[in-house]
N, C-alpha and C positions, 0 to 999 in steps of 0.2 A: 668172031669166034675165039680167037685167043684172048678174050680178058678173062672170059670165066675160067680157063685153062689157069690164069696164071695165079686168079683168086684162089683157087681151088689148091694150087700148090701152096701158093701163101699161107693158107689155114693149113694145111698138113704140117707144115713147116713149125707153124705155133705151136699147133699139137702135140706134134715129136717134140719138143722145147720143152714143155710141160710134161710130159710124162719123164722126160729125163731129167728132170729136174727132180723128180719123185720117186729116186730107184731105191729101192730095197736092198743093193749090196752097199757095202761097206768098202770107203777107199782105205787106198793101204797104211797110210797114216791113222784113218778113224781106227781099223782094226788094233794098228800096233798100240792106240789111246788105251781101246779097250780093254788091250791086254796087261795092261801096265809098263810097257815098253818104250812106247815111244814118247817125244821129248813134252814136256810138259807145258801147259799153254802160259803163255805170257800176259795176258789179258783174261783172267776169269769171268764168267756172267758177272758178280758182283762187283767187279772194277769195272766193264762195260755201262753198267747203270749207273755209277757212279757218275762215269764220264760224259754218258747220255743226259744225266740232272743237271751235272754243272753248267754242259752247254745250254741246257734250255736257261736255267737260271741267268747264266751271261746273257744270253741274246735279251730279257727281259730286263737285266742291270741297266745294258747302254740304251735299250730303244727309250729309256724312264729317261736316260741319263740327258739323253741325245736334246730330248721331247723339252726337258728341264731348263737347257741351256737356250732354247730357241725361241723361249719365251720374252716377249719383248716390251719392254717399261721404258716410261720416261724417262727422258733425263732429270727433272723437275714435278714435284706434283703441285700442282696449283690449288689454294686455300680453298676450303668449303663454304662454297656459297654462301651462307646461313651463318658464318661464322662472324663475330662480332666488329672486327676492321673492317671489312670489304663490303658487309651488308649493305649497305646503301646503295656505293657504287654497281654492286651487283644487282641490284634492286630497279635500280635505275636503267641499267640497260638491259634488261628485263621489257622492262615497261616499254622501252622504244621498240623492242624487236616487236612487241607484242602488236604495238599500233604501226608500225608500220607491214606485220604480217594482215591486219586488219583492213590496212587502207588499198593493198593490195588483191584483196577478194573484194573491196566493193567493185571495181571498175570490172566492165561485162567484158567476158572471155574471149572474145575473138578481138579485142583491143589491146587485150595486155600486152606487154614488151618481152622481147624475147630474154632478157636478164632474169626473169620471174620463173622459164622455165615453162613456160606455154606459150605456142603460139597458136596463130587461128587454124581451126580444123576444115 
């Protein structure tokens, strides 16, 4: 019996929050704004969105920055296949990966060795 008791208060509680949050008087600061009296703001709306741009734009500078930096490359790039020194040799073990990828699928599957990456099911 006391939970809905307390839910019940819980939501008045929200309630009240929100309606005072949306009073129609005026504090005594806002009024003396109004009147031209009181001290004058230090941060305008248009310095506010300033402020609010730059930080989006930072947060977008360093995540580029960050992202930039973490990208990861050889130490060396090794010559292109195809290219006229290497061809051969590249060529060459080529051919052997390729027959020995080949000699590997003939023998039946519940034989193969466990180095191939299959074993019997």
């Amino acid at each position: 019996m006391a939970r809905p008791i307390q839910l019940i208060c819980a939501s008045l509680l929200v309630v009240l929050a929100v309606v005072e949050a949306q009073r129609p008087a005026m504090l005594a600061k806002e009024r003396a704004w109004e009147e031209g009296t009181g001290t004058p703001l230090m941060v305008t709306p248009n310095i506010m969105t300033g402020l609010l741009v730059g930080v989006v734009w930072l947060t977008l500078f360093l995540t580029g920055f960050c992202c930039l930096f973490q990208v990861q490359t050889p130490q060396t790039f090794e010559e292109n296949a195809w290219s006229s020194t290497s061809s051969t040799e590249e060529a060459g073990r080529l051919r052997s990966a390729c027959a020995s990828h080949e000699a590997a699928e003939a023998v039946p599957e519940g034989r193969m060795s466990a180095e191939h990456g299959r074993g019997s099911r």
